[in-house]
N, C-alpha and C positions, 0 to 999 in steps of 0.2 A: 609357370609364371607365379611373379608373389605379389599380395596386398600391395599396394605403393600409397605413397604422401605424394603429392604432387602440390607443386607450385603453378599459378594457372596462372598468372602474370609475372617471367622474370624480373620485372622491375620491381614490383614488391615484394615484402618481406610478407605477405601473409601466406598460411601456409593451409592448404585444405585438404581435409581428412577421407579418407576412402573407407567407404562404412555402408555396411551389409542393408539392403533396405527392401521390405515385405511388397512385392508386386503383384497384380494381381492374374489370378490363374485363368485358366479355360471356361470353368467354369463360376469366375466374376460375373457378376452383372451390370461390368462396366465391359462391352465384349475389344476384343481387342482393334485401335486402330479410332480409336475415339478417346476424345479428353475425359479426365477425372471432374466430375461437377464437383469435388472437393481436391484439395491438397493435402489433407490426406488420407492414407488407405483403412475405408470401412471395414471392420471387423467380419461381416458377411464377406462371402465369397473369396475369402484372403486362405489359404491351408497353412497349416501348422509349419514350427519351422524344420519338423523329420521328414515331413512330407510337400515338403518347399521343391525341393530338386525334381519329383515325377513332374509337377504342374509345368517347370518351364524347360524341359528337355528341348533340346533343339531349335531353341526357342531364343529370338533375341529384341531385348523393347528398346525402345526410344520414348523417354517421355517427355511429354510438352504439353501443360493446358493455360492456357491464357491467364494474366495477370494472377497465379499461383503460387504463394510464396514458401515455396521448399529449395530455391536452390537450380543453377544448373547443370543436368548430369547427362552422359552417356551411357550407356550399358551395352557391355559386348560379353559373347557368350564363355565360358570357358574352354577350356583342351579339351576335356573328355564331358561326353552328355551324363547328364543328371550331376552335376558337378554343383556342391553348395551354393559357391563362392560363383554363381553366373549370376547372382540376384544382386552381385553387389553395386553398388555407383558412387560417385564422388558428389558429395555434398559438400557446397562452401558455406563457410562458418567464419566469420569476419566481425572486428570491434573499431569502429569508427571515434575522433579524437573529441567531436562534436557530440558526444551522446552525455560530455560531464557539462556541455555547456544548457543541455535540455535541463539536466538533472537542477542542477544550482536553481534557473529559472523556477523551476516546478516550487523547490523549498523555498524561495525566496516568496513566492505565490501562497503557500500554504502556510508560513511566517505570518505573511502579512495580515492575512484572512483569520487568524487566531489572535492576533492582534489588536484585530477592530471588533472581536468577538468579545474578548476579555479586558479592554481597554478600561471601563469606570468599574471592575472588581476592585483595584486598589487603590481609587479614589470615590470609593461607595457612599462616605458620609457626607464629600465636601458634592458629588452628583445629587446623592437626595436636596442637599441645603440647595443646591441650584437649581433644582426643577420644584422643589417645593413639596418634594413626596418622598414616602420614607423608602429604608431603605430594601425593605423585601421588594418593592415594586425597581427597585434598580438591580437588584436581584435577577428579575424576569429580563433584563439584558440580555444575559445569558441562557436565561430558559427557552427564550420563545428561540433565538437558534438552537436549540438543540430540538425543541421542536419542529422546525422547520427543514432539519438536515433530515428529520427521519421522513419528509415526503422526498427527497433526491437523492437519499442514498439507493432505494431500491430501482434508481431509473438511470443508476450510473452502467450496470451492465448492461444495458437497450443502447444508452447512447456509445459506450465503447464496441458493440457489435457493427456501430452504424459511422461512427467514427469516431479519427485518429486520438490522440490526449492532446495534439495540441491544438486541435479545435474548441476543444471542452475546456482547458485550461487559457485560452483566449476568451470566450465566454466568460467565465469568473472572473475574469481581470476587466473587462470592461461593465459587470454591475457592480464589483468592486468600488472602482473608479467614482462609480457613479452614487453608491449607499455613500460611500465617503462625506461626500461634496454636501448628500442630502441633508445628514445627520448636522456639519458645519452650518448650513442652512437654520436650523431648527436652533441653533444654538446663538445666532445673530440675528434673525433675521425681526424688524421690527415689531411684526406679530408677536413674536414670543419671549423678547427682551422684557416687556411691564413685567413689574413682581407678580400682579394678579395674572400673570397670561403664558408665566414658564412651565406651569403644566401644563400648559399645552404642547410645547418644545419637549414633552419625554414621550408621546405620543409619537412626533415624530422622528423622533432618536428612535424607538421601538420599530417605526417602520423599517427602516433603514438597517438592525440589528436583523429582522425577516429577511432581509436580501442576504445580507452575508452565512446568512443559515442555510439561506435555500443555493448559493452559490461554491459555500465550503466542499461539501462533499462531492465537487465536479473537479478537482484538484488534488486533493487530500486521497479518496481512495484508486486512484487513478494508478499510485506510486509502486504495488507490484507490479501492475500491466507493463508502466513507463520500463521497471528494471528487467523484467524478461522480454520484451522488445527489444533492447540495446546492450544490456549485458549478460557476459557469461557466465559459465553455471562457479566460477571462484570470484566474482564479482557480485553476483547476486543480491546475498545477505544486506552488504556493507551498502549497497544500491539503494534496496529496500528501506534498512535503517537511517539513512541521510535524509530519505522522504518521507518516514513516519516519523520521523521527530521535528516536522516544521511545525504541526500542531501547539505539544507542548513548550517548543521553544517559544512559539510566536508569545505563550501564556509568559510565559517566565518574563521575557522583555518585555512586556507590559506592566509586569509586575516593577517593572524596574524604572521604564523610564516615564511614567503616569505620573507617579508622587512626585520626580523632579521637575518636570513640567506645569505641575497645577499642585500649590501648597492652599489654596484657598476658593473659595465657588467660584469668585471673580476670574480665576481663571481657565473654570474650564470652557470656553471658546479657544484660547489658544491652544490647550490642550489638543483639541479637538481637531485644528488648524495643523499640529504638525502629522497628529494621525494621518489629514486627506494629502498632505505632501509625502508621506510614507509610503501611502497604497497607489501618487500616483507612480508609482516606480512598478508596480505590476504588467505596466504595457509593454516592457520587455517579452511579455508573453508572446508577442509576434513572433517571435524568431526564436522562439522553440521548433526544432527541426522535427518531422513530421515520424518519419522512418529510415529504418535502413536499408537499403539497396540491397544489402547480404545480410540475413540473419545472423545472431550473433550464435546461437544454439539450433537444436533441433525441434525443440518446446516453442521458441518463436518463431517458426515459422507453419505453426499449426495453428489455422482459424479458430476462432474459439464455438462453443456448439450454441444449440437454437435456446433461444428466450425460453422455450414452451420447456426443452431441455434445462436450464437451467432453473428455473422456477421449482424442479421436481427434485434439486440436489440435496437437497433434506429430509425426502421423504420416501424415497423410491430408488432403485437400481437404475443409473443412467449410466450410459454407454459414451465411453470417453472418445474423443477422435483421434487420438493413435496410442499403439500399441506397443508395449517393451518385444524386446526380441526374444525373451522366453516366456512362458505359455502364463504367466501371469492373466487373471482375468482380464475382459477390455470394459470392464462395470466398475464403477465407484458401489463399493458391495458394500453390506451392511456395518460392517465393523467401522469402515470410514465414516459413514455419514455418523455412526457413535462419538466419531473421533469429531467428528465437525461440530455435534451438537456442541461439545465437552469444551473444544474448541474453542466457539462461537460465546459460550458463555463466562469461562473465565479470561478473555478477552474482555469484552464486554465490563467487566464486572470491575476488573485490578485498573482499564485506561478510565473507569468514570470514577473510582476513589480517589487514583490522583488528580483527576480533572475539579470532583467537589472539592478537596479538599485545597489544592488551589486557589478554585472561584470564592471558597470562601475562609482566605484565611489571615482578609483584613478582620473579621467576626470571630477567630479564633484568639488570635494574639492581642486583641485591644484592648480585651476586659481586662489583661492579665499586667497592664503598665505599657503596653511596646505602642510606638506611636505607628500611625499607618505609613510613612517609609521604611520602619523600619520589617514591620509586616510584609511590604512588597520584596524588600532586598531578601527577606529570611524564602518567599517562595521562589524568590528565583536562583535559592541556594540549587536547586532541584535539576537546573540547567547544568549542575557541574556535575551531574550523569554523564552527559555529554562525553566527558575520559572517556570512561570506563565503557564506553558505548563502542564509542571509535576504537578501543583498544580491541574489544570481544567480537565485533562483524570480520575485520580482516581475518584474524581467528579462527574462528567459525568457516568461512569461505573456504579456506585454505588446505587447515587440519580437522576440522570437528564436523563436515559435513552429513556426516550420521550420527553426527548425536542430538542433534537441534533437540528434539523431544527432551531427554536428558536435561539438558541446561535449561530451556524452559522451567522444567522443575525446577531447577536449584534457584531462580532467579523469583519464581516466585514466591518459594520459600524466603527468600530473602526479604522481598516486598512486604509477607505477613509478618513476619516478625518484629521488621521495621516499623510497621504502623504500630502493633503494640507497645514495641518500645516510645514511639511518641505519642502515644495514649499519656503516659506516665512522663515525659520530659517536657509538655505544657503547662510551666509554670512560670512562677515572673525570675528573671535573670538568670536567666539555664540557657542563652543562645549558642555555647559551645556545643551540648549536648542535642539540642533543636537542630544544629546544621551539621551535623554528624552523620544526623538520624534522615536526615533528607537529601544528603549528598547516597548512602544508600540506597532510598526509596528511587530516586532519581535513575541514580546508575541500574538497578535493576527493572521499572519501570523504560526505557528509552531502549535497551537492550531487547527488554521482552518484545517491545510493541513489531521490532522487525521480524524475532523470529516466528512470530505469534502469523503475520503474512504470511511470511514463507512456508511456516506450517500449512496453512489452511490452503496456500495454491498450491503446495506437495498432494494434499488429500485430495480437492476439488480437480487439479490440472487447469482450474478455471480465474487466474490472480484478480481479474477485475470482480467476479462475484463473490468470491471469498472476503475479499477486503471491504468491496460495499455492507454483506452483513453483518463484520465484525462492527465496521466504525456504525452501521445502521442499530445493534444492539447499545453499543457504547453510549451512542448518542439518546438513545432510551434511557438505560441504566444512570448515567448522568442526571439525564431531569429529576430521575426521580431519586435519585441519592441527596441533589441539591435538596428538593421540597422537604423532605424525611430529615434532611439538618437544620434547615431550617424550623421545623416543627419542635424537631426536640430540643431546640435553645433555649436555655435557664429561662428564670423570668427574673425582674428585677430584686426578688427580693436573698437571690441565691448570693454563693461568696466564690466570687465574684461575681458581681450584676451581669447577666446575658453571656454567662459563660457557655462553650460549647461542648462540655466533657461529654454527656448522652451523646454528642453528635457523632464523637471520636469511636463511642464503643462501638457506636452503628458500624461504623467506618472499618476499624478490628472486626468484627464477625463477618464482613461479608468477605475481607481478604482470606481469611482463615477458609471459609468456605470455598472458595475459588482453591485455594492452597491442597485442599484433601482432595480436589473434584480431577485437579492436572494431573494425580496419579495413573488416573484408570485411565489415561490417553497415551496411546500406543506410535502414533506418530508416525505410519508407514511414507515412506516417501517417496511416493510413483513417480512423481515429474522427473526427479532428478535421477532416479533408477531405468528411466525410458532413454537418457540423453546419456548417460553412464555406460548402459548395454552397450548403445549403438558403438561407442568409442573404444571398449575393449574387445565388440566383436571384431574390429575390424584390423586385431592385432592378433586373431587368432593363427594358430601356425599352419592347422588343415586348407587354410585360405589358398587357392590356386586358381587365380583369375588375371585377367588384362584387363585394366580399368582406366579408362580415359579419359581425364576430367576437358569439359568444355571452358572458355575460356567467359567469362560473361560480355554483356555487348556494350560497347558503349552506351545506347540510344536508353537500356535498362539502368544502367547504373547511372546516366541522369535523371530518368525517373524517380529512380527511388530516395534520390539526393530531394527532389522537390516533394516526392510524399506518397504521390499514385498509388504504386504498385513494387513489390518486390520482385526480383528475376523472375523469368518465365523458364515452364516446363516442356522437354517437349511432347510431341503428339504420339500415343500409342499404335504401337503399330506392331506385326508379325511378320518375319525375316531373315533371314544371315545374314551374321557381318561381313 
């Protein structure tokens, strides 16, 4: 008999792959005829895969454990005992049309949320003139969320353990909703209207700026989890990069449509007013679809490991929960967690210099003649990344799968460079040269920020942990890149008055930094090397097996349409077919 494809519903076109999968032996300590308390198969008591064929001689399973999400399979024995190809089963692998309508939502949510985050950067002077306070204190806008994202970022992977994204990203959208309306509040409300009484109203603009900090990162790092839940391993990247760039885009359009909105203090209430009309468009968040009934890979449908486990991913050898099909360790070994540091930090480092430099670069361009429009439209040159973004994911997905590591580098080399170069092209009427230099920063910035994910859940196998501590350093790195430009701003008596050149070189050495450190990162990529195996083993030619895919049940694939639970397993058991 040989390997087979099988079609498990002839009415559709999806088509499900027969693919060799590690069960457990005699001596498991899951004994036979009992469910797996996991989905999938622990590295204890699993044998090697030379010595696969003695364990299940004669031997034929059925598995099934309750609400389990691997897929439904049978397994029948082969011709002759001890035969590789008896281990193998059908696992279905499916891409539903509903997972670009999650996706959009999510960006649309993370847009928005960077939006209300960055909203009076590039109306900083006519904000101070209306609350009555300078402008480092409108400054802290921005800081106290970035402070406040570093308490929920480290508690995005407890709640993604606990649940779905689009519970978490319904949450966001209704404090969203609600900081919105607050901040509007503060900005009319008669309390705070008297000239003597509108600093009070930045008080409560600040509170309200706390919520969107303490609600971004429930959205935001969510975005590898959301793209390996629902996409596959050539969909990935481009998944990924759609939802790390609602961040910087949300910034960029802010940059843009702020100064048309509000040319004067008088008008930042309305301002403000189309802000809470923007964000209330996040309640779309309802109808973000839960899960998929059919996994789209083999990486999604493995639980992700324990709190205690993942707290220990940077410090210690942790034990992944599953395994490639050659003898590859089942440990995140030392060399990764190198990679993770390495990782972790120029991540961290490249997303917060384009974030300061951003948030502050109505203070960059004003000393030098540019009015603060035109300050907003030159940062949201940065959005026309955006190509070159969309152009390099599909890309990547497709053909450059193993180089990710690779073009990481070349992109951040890019990034350092580019800053340097606009070290030197902040000057007054250089804006060819200014938008040149940030449609680069841009494009390799928005670019990196996906592979930079998908790096780190390659290393981890963990997407929701890896992404909480990248944006969780970022959003460090950031505070403290803003405070550090802000310190080193000219003083009035420099040429140009409150110029920010010190602030810029800050800005060049720590890319540059970041630039040498991506070197020494090696970039192995387990997740996609486990889901890789499984698909070429199951084309190999020694394969001589009868493999019968089950057909899944209805009563499951309604389930998993409303969110429960993925297909069920069935129940192990010892037998002949």
């Amino acid at each position: 008999m040989r390997s087979t494809v099988d079609t498990l519903n002839p009415e559709q076109s999806t088509e499900y792959i027969s693919l060799p999968v590690l069960t457990a032996s005699e001596s498991s300590p899951y004994p036979l005829g009992q469910e797996l308390e996991s989905p999938s198969f622990p590295a204890a008591g699993l044998s090697s895969i030379g010595d696969l064929s003695k364990d299940i001689e004669n031997e034929t399973f059925n598995l099934d454990g309750a609400n389990k999400p691997l897929g439904l399979a049978q397994v029948y024995e082969g011709d002759q005992p001890g035969e590789y190809a008896s281990t193998e089963r059908v696992q279905q692998f499916k891409l539903y049309k509903r997972r670009w309508a999650g996706l959009s939502i999510i960006l649309m949510l993370d847009v928005i949320n960077s939006m209300n985050a960055f909203w009076f950067t590039a109306i900083a002077s006519e904000s101070a003139e209306r609350f009555n306070v300078t402008q480092t204190k409108i400054n802290w806008f921005v800081n106290i969320c970035s402070l406040c994202s570093l308490v929920t970022f480290p508690l995005v992977p407890v709640a993604c353990h606990k649940y779905l994204p689009r519970k978490l990203c319904v949450v966001a959208a209704i404090v969203t909703i609600v900081a919105s309306w607050i901040r509007y509040a503060a900005c009319v409300a008669p309390a705070f209207t008297a000239e003597a009484d509108r600093h009070k109203g930045w008080g409560l603009v600040l509170f309200s700026q706390m919520l969107y900090g303490l609600v971004g990162p429930l959205s935001l790092a969510i975005g590898s989890k959301y793209s390996e839940l629902w996409f596959d391993v050539k969909e990935r990247t481009a998944a990924t990069m759609l939802l790390s760039i609602g961040a910087p885009l949300g910034t960029a359009i802010a940059q843009i449509i702020a100064p048309i909105v509000c040319t004067t203090a008088d008008d930042i209430p309305f301002s403000v007013l189309v802000m809470g009309a923007i964000s209330s468009l996040t309640v779309l968040s309802f109808i973000i679809p839960s899960q998929p009934p059919i996994p789209p890979t083999f990486s999604a449908s493995v639980p992700p490991i324990s709190f205690v486990e993942t707290s220990r991913l940077y410090f210690a050898d942790v034990k992944v929960p599953f395994l490639p099909l050659s003898d590859k360790p089942s440990t995140i070994t030392k060399r990764e967690r190198i990679d993770l540091w390495l990782l972790t930090f120029v991540f961290g480092t490249l997303t917060a210099t384009i974030t300061a430099v951003t948030s502050e670069v109505n203070s960059i361009f004003v000393p030098y003649g540019y009015s603060s429009s035109a300050a907003g439209n030159i940062a949201a040159i940065v959005a026309a990344g955006l190509v070159g973004a969309f152009i390099s994911a599909p890309i990547i997905d497709r053909y450059l799968m193993g180089w990710m590591c690779t073009i990481a580098k070349v992109f951040t080399t890019i990034i350092a460079f580019a800053n340097l170069g606009f070290l030197f092209a902040v000057k007054p009427d250089n804006v060819i040269g200014i938008v040149a230099l940030f449609c680069l920063m841009g494009g390799g910035a928005f670019s990196l920020l996906a592979i930079g994910l998908e790096l780190g859940a390659e290393v981890t196998r963990q997407p929701d942990t890896s992404s909480s501590a990248f944006y969780w350093v970022s959003s460090l790195f950031t505070f403290v890149c803003i405070n550090i430009m802000d310190a080193l701003r000219a003083g009035p008596e420099a040429n140009p008055p409150y110029n920010m050149k010190n602030s810029l070189i800050f800005e060049v050495v720590m890319t540059f930094v970041a630039m040498g450190l991506v070197y020494f990162i090696r970039g192995n990529q387990s997740r996609s090397a486990a889901d890789n195996e499984k698909l070429l083993a199951s084309k190999r030619p020694n394969i001589d097996s009868a493999v019968v895919a089950a057909s899944a049940r209805p009563e499951d694939e309604e389930k998993g349409r409303k969110g429960p639970s993925f297909l069920r397993l069935r129940s192990l058991f010892k037998g002949k077919a």
